[in-house]
ModelCIF file with pLDDT and N, C-alpha, C, O atoms, coordinates in Angstrom:
data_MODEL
#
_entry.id   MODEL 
#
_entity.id                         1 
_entity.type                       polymer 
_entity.pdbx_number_of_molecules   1 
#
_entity_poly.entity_id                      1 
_entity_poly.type                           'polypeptide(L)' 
_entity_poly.nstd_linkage                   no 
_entity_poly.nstd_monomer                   no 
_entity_poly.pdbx_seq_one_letter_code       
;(UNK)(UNK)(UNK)(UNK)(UNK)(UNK)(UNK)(UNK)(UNK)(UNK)(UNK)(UNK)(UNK)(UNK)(UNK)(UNK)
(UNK)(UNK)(UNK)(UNK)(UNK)(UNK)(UNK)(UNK)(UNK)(UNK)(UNK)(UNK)(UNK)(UNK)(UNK)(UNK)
(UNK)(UNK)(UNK)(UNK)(UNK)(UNK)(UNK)(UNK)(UNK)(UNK)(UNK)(UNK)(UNK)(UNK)(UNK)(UNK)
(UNK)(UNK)(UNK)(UNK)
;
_entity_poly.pdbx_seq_one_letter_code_can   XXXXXXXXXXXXXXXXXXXXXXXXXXXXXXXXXXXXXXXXXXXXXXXXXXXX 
_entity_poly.pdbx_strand_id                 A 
#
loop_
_entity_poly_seq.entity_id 
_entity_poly_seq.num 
_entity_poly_seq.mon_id 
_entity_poly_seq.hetero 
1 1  UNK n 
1 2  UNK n 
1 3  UNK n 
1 4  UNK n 
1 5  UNK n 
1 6  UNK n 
1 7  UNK n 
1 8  UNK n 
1 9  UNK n 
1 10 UNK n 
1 11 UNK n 
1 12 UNK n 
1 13 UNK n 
1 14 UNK n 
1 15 UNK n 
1 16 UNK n 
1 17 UNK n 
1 18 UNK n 
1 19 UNK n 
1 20 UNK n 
1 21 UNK n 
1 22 UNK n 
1 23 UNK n 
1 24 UNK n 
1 25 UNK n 
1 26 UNK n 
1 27 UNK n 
1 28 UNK n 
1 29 UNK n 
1 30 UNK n 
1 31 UNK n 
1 32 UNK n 
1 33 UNK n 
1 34 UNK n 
1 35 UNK n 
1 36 UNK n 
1 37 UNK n 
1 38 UNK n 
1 39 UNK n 
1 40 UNK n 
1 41 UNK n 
1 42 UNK n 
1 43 UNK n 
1 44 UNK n 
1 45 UNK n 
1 46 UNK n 
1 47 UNK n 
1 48 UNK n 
1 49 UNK n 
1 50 UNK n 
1 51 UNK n 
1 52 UNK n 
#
_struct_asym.id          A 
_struct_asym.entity_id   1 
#
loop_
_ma_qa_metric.id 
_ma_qa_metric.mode 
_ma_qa_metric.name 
_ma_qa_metric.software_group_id 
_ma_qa_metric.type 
1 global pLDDT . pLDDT 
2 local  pLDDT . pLDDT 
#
_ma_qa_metric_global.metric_id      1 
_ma_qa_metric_global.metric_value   91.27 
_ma_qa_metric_global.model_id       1 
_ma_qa_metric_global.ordinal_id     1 
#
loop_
_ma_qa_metric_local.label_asym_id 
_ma_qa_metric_local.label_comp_id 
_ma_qa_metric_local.label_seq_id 
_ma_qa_metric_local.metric_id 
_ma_qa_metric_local.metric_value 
_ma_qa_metric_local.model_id 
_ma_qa_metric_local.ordinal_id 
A UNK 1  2 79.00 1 1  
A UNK 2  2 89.00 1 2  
A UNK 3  2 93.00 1 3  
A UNK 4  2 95.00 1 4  
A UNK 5  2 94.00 1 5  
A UNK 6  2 95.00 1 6  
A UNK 7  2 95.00 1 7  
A UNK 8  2 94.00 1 8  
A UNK 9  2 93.00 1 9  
A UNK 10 2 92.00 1 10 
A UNK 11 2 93.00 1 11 
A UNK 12 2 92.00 1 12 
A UNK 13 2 95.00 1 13 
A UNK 14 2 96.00 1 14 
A UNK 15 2 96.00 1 15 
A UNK 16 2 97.00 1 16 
A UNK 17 2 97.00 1 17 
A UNK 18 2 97.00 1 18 
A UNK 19 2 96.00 1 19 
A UNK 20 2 94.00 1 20 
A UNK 21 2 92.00 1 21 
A UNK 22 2 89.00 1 22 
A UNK 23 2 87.00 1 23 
A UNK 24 2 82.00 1 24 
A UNK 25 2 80.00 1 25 
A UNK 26 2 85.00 1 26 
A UNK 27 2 92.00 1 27 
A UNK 28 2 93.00 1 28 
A UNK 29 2 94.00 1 29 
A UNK 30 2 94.00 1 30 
A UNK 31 2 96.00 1 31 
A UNK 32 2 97.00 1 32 
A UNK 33 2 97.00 1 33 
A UNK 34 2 97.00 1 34 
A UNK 35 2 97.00 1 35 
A UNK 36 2 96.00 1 36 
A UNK 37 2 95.00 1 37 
A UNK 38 2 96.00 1 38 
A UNK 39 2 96.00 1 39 
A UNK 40 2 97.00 1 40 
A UNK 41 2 97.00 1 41 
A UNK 42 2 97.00 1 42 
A UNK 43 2 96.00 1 43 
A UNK 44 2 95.00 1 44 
A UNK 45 2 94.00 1 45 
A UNK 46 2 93.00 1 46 
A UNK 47 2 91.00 1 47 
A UNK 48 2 89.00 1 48 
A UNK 49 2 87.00 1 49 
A UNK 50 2 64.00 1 50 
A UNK 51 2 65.00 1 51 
A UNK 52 2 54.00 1 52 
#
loop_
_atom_site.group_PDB 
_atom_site.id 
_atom_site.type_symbol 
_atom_site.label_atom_id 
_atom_site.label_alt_id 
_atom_site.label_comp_id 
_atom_site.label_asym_id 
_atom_site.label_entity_id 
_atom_site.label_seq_id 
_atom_site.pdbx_PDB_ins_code 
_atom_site.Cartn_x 
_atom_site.Cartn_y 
_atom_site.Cartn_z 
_atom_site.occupancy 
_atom_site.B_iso_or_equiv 
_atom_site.pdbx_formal_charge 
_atom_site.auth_seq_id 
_atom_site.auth_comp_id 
_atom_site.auth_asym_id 
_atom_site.auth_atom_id 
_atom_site.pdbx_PDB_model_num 
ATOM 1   N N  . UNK A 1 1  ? 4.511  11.057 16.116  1.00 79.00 ? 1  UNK A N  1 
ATOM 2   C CA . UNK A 1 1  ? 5.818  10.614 16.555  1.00 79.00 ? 1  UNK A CA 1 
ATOM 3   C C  . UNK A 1 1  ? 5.836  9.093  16.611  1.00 79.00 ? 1  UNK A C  1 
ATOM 4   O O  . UNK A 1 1  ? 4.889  8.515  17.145  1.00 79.00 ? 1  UNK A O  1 
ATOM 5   N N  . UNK A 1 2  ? 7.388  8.046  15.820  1.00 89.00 ? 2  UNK A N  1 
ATOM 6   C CA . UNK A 1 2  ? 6.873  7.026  15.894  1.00 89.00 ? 2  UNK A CA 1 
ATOM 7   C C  . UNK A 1 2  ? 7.196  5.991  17.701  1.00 89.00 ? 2  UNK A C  1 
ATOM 8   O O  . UNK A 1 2  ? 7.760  6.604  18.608  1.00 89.00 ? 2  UNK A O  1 
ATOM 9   N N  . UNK A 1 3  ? 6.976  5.252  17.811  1.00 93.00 ? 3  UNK A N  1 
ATOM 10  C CA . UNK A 1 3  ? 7.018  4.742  19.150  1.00 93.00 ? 3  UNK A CA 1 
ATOM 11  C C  . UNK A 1 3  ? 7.608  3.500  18.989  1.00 93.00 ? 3  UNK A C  1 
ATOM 12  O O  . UNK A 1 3  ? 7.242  2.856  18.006  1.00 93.00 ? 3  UNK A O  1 
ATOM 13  N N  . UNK A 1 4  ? 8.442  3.010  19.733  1.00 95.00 ? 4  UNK A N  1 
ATOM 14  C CA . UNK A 1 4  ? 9.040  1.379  19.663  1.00 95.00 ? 4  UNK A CA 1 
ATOM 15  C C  . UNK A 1 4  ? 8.043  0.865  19.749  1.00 95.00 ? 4  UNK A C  1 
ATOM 16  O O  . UNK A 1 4  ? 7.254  1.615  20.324  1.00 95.00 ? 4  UNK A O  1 
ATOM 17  N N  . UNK A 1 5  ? 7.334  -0.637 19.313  1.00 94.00 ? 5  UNK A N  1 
ATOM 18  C CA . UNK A 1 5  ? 6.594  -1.619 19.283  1.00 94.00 ? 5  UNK A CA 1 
ATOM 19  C C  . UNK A 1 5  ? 7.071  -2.283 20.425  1.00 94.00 ? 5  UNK A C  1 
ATOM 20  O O  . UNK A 1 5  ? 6.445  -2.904 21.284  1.00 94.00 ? 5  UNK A O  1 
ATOM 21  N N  . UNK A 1 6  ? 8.215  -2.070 20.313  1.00 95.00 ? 6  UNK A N  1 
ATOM 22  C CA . UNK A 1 6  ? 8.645  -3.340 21.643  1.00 95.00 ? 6  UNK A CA 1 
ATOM 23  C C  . UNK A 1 6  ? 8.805  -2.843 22.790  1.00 95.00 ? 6  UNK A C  1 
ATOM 24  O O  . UNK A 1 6  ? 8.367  -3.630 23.629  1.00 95.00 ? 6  UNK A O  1 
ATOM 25  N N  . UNK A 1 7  ? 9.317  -1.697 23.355  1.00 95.00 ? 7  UNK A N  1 
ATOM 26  C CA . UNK A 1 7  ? 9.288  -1.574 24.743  1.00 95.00 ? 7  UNK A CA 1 
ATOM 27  C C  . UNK A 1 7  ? 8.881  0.327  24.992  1.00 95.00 ? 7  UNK A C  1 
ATOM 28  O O  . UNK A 1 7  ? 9.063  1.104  25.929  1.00 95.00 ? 7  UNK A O  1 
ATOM 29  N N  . UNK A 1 8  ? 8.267  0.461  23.610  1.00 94.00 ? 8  UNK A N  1 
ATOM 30  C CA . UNK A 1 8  ? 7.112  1.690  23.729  1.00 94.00 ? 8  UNK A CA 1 
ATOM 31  C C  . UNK A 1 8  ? 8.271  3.314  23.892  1.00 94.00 ? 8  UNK A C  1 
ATOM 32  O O  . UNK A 1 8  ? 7.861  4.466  24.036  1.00 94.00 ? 8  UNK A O  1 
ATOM 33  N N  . UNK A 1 9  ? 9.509  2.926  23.817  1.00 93.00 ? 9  UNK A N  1 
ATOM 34  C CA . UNK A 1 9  ? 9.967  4.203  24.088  1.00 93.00 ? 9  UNK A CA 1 
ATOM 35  C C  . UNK A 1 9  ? 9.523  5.131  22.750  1.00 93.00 ? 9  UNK A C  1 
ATOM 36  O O  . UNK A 1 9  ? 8.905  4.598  21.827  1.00 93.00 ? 9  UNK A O  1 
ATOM 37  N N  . UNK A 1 10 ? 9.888  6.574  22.716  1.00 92.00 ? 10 UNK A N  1 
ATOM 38  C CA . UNK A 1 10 ? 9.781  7.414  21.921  1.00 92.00 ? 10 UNK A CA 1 
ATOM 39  C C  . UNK A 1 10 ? 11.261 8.256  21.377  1.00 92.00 ? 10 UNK A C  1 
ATOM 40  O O  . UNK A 1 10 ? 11.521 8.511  20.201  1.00 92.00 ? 10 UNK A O  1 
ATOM 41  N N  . UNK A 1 11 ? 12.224 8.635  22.723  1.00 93.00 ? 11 UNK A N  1 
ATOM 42  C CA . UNK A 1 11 ? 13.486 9.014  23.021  1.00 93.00 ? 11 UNK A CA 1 
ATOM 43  C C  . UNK A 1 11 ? 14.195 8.529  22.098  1.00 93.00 ? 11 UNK A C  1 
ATOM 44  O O  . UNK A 1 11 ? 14.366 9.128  21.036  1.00 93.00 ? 11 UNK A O  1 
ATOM 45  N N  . UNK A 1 12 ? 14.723 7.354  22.365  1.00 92.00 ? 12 UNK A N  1 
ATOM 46  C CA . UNK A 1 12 ? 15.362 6.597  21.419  1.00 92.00 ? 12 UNK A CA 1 
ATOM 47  C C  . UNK A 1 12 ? 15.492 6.013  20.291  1.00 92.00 ? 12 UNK A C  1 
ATOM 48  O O  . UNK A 1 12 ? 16.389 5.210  20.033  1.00 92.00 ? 12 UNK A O  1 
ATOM 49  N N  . UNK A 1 13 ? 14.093 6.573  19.088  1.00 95.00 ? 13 UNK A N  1 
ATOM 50  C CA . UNK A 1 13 ? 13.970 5.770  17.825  1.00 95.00 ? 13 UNK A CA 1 
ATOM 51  C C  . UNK A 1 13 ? 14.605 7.195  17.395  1.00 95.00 ? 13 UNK A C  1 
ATOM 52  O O  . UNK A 1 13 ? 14.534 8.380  17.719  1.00 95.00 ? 13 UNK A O  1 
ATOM 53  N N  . UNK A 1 14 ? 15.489 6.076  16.159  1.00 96.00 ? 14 UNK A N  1 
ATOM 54  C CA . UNK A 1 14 ? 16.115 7.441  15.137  1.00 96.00 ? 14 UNK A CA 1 
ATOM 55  C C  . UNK A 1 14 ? 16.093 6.653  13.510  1.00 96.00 ? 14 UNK A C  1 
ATOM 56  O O  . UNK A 1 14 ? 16.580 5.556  13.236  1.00 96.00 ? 14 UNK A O  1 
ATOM 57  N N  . UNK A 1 15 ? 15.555 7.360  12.818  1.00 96.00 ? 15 UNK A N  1 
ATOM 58  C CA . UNK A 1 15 ? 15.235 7.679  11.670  1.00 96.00 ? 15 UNK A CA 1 
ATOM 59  C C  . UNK A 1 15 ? 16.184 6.942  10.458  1.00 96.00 ? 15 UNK A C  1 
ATOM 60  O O  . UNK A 1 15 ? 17.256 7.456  10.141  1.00 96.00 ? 15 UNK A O  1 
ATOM 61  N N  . UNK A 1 16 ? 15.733 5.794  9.862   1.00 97.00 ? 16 UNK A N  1 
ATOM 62  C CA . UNK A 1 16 ? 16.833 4.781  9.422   1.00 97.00 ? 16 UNK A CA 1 
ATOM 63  C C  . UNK A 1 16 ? 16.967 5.333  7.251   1.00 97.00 ? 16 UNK A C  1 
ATOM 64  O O  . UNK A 1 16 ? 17.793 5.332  6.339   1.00 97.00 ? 16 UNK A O  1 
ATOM 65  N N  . UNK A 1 17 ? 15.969 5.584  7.435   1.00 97.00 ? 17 UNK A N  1 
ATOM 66  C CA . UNK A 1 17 ? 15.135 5.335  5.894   1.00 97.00 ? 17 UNK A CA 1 
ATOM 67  C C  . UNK A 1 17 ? 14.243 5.996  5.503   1.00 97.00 ? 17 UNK A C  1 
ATOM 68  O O  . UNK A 1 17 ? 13.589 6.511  6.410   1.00 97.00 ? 17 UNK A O  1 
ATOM 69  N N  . UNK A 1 18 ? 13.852 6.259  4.289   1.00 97.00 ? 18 UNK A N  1 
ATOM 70  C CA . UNK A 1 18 ? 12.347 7.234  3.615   1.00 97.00 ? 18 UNK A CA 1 
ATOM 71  C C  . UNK A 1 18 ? 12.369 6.471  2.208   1.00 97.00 ? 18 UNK A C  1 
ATOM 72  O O  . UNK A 1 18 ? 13.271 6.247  1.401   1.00 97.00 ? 18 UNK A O  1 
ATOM 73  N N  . UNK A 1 19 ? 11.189 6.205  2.241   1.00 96.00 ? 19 UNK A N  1 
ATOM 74  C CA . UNK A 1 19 ? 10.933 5.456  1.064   1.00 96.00 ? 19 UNK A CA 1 
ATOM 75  C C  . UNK A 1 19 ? 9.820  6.037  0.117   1.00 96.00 ? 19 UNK A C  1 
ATOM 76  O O  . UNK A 1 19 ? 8.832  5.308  0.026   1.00 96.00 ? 19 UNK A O  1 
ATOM 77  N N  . UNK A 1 20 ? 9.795  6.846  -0.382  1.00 94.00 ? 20 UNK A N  1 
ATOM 78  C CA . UNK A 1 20 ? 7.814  7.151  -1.304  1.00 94.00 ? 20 UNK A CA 1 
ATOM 79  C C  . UNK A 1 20 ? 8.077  6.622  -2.406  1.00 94.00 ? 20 UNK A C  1 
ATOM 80  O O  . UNK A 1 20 ? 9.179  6.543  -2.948  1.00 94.00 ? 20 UNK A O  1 
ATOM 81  N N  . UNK A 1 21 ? 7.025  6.227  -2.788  1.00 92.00 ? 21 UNK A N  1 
ATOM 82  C CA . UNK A 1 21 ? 6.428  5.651  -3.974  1.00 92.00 ? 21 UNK A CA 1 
ATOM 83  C C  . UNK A 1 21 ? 4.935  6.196  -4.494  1.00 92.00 ? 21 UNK A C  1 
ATOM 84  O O  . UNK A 1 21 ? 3.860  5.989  -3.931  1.00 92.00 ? 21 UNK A O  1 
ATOM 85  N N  . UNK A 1 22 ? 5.132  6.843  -5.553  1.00 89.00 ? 22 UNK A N  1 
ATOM 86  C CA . UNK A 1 22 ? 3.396  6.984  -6.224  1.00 89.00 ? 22 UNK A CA 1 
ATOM 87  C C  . UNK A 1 22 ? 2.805  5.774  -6.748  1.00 89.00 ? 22 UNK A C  1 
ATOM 88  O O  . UNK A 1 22 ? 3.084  4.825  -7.480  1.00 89.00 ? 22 UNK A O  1 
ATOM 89  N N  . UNK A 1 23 ? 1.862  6.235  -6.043  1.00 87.00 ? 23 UNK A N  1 
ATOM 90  C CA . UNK A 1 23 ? 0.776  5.040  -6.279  1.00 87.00 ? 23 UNK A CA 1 
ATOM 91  C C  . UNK A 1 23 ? 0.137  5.721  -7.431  1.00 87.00 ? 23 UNK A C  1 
ATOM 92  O O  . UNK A 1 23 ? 0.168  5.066  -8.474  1.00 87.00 ? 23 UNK A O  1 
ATOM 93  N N  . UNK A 1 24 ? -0.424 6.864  -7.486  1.00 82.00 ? 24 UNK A N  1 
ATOM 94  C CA . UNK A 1 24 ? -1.463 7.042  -9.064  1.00 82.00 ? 24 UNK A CA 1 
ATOM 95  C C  . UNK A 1 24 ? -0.835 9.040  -8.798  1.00 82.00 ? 24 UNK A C  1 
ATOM 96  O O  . UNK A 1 24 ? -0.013 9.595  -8.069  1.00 82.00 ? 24 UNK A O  1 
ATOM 97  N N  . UNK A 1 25 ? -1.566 9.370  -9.597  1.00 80.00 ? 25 UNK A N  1 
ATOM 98  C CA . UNK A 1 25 ? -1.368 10.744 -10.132 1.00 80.00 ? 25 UNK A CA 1 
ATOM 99  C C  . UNK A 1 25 ? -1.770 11.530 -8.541  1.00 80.00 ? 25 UNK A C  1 
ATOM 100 O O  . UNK A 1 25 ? -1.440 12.705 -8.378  1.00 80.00 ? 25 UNK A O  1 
ATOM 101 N N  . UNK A 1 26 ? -2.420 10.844 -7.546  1.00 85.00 ? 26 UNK A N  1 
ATOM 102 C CA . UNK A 1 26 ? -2.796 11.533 -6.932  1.00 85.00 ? 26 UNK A CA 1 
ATOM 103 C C  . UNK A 1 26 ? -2.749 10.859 -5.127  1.00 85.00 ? 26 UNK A C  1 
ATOM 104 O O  . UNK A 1 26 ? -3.369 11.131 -4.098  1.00 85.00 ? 26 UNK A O  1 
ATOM 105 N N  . UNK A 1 27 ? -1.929 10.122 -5.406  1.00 92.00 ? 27 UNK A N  1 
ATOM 106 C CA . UNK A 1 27 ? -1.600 9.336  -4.091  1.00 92.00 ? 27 UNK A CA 1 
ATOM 107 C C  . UNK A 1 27 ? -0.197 8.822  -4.275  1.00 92.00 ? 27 UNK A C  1 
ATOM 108 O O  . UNK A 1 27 ? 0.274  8.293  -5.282  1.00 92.00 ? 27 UNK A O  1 
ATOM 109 N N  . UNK A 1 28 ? 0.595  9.161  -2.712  1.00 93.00 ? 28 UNK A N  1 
ATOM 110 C CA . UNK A 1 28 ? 1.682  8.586  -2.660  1.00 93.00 ? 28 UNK A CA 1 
ATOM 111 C C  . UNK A 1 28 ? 2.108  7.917  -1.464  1.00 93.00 ? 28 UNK A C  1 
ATOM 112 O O  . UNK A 1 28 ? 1.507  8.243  -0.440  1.00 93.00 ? 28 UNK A O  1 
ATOM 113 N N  . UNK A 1 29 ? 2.873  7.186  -1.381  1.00 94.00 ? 29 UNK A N  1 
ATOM 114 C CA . UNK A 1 29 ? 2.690  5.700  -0.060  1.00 94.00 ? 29 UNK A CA 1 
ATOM 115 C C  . UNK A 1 29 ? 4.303  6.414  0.467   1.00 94.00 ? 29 UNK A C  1 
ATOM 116 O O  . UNK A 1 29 ? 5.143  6.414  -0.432  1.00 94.00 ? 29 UNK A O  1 
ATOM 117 N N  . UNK A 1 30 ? 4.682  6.898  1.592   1.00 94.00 ? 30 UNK A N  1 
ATOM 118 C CA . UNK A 1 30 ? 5.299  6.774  2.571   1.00 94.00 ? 30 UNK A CA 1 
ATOM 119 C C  . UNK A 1 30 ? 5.885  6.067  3.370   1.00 94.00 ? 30 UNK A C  1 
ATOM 120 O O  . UNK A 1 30 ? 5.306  6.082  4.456   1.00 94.00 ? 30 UNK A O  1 
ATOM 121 N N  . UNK A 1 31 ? 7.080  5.227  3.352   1.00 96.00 ? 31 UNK A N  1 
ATOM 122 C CA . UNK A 1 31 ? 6.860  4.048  4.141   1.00 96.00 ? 31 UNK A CA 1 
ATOM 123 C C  . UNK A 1 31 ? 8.829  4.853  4.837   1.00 96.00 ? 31 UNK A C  1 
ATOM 124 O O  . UNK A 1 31 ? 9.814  5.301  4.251   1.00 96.00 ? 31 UNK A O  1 
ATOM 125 N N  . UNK A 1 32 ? 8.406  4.590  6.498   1.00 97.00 ? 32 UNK A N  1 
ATOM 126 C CA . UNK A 1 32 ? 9.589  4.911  6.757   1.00 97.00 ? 32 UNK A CA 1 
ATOM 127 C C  . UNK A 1 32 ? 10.408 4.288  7.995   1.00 97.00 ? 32 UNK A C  1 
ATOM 128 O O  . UNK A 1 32 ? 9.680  4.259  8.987   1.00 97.00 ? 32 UNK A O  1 
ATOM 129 N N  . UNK A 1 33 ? 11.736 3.764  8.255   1.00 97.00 ? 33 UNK A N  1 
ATOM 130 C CA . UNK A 1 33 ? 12.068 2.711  8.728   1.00 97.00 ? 33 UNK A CA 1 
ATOM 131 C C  . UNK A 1 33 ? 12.963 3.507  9.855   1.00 97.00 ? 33 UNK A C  1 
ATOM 132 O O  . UNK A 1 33 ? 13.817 4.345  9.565   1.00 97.00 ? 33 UNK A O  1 
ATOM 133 N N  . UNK A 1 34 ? 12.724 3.224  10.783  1.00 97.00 ? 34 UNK A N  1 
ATOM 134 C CA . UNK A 1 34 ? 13.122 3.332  12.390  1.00 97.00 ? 34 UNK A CA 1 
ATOM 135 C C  . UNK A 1 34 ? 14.115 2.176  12.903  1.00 97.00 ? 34 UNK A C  1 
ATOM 136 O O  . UNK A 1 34 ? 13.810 1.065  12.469  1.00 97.00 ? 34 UNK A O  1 
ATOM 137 N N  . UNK A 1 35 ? 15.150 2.213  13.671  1.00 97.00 ? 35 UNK A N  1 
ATOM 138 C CA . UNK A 1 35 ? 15.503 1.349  14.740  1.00 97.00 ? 35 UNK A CA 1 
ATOM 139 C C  . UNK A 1 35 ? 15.236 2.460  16.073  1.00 97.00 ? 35 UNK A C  1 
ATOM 140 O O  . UNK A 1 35 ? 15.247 3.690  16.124  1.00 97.00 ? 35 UNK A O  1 
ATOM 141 N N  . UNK A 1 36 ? 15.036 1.571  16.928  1.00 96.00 ? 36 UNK A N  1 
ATOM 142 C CA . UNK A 1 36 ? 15.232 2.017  18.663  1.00 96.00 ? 36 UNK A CA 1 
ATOM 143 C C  . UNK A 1 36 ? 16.769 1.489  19.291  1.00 96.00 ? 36 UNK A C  1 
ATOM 144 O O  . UNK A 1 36 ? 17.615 0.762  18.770  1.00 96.00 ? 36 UNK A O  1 
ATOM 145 N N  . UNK A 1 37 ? 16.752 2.031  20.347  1.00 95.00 ? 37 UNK A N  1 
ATOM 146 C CA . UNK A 1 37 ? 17.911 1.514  21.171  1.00 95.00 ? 37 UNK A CA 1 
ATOM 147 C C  . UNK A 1 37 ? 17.854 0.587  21.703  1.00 95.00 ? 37 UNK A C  1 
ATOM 148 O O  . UNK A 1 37 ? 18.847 0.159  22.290  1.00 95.00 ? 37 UNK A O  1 
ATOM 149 N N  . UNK A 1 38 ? 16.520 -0.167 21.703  1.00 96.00 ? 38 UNK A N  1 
ATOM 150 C CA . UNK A 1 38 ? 16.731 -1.344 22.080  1.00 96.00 ? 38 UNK A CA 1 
ATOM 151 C C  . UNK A 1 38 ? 17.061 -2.680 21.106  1.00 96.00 ? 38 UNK A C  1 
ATOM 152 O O  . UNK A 1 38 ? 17.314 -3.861 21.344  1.00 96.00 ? 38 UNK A O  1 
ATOM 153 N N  . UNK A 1 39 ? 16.960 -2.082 20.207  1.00 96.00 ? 39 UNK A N  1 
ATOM 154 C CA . UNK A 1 39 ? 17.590 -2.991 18.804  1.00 96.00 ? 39 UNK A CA 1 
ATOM 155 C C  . UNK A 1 39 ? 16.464 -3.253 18.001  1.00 96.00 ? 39 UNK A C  1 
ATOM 156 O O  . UNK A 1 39 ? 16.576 -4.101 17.115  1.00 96.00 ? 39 UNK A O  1 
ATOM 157 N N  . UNK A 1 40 ? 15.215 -2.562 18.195  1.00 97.00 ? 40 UNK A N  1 
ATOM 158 C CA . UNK A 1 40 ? 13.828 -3.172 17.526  1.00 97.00 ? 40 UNK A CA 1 
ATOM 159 C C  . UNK A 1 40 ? 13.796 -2.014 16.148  1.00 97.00 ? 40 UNK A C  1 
ATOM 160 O O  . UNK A 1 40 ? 13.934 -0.794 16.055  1.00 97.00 ? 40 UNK A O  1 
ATOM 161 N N  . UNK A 1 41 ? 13.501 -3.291 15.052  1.00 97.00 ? 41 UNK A N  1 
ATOM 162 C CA . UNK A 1 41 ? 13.307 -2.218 13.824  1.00 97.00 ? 41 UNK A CA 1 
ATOM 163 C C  . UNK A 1 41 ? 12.186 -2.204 13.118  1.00 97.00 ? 41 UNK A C  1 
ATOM 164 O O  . UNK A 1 41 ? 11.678 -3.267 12.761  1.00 97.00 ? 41 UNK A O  1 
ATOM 165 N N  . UNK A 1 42 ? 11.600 -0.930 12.794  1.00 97.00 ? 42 UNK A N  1 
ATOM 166 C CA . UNK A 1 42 ? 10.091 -1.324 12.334  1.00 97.00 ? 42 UNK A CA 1 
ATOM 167 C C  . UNK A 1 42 ? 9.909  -0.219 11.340  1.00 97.00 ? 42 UNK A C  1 
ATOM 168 O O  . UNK A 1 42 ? 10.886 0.489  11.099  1.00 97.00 ? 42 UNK A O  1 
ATOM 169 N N  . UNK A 1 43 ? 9.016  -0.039 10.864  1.00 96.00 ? 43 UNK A N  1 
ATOM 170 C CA . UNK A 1 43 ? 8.214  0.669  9.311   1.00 96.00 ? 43 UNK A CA 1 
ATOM 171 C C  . UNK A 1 43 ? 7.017  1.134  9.899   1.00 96.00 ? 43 UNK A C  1 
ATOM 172 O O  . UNK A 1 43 ? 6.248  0.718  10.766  1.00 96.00 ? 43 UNK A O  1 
ATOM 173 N N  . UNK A 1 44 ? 7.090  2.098  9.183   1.00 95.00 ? 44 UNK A N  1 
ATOM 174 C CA . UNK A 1 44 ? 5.378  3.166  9.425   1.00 95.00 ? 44 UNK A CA 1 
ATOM 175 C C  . UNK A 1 44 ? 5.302  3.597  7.819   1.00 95.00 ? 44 UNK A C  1 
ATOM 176 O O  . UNK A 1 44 ? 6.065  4.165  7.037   1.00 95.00 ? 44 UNK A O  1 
ATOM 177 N N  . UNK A 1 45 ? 3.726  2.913  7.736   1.00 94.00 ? 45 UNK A N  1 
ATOM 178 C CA . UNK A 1 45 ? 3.419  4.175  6.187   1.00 94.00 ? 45 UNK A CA 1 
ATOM 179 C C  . UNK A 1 45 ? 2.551  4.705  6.369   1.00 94.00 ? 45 UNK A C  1 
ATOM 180 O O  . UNK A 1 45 ? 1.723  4.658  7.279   1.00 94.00 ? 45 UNK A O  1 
ATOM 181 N N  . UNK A 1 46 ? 2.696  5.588  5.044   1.00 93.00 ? 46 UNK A N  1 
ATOM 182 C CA . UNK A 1 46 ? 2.050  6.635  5.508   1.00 93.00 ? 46 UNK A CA 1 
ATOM 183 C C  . UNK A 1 46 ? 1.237  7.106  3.932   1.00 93.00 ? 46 UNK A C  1 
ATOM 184 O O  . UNK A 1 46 ? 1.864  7.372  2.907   1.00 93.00 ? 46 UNK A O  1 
ATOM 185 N N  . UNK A 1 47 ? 0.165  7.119  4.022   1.00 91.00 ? 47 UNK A N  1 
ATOM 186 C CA . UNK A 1 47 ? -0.322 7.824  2.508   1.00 91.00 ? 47 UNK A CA 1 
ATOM 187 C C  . UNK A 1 47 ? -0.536 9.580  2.442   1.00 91.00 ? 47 UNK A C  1 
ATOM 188 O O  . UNK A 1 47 ? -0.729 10.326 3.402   1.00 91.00 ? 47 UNK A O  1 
ATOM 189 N N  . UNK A 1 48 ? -0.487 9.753  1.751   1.00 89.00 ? 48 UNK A N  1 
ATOM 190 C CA . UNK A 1 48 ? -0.587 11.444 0.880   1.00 89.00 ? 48 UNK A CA 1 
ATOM 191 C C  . UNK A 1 48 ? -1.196 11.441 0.031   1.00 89.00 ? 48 UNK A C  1 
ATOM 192 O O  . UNK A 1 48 ? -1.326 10.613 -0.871  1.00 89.00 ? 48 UNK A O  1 
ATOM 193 N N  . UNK A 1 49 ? -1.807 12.704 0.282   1.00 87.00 ? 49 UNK A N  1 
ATOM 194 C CA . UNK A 1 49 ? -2.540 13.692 -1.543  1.00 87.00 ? 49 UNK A CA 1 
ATOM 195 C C  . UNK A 1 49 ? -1.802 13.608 -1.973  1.00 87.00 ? 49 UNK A C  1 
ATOM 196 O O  . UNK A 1 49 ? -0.856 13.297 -1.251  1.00 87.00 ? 49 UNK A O  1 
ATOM 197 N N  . UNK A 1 50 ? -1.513 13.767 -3.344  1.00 64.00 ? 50 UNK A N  1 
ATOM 198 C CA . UNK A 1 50 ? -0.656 13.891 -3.875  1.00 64.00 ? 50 UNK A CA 1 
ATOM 199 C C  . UNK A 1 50 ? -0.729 15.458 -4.281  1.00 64.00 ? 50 UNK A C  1 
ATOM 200 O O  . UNK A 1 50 ? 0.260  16.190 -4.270  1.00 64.00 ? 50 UNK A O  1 
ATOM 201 N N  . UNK A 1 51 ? -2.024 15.869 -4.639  1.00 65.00 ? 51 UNK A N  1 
ATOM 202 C CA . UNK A 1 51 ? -2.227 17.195 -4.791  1.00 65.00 ? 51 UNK A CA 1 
ATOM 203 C C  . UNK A 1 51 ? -1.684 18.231 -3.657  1.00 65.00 ? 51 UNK A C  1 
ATOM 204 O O  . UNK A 1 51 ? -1.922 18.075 -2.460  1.00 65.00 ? 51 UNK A O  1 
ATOM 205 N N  . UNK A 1 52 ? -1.020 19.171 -4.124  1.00 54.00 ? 52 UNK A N  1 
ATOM 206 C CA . UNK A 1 52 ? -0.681 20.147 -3.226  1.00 54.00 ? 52 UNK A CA 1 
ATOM 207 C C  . UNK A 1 52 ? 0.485  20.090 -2.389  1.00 54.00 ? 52 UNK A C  1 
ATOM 208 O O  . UNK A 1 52 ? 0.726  21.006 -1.603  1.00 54.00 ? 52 UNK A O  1 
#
């Protein structure tokens, strides 16, 4: 679950963006963009198998 950076809530982040990108036949990069209610906006990535 992602968490505000800035004042740590969890409640209040909602889901802005989804971004994947393959990296090779067998890896793919995740990167996904949050605001909170307190106005803080941030990115989490994330890698994958690509297999399966």
């Amino acid at each position: 679950m992602a968490r505000c950076p800035n004042c740590g809530s969890t409640a209040q982040i909602r889901l802005q963006k989804i971004e994947e990108q393959e990296l090779t036949c067998y890896a793919i990069e995740v990167e996904r963009t949050y605001k909170c209610g307190c106005g803080q906006v941030f990115t989490e990535k994330e890698y994958k198998n690509g297999e399966g």
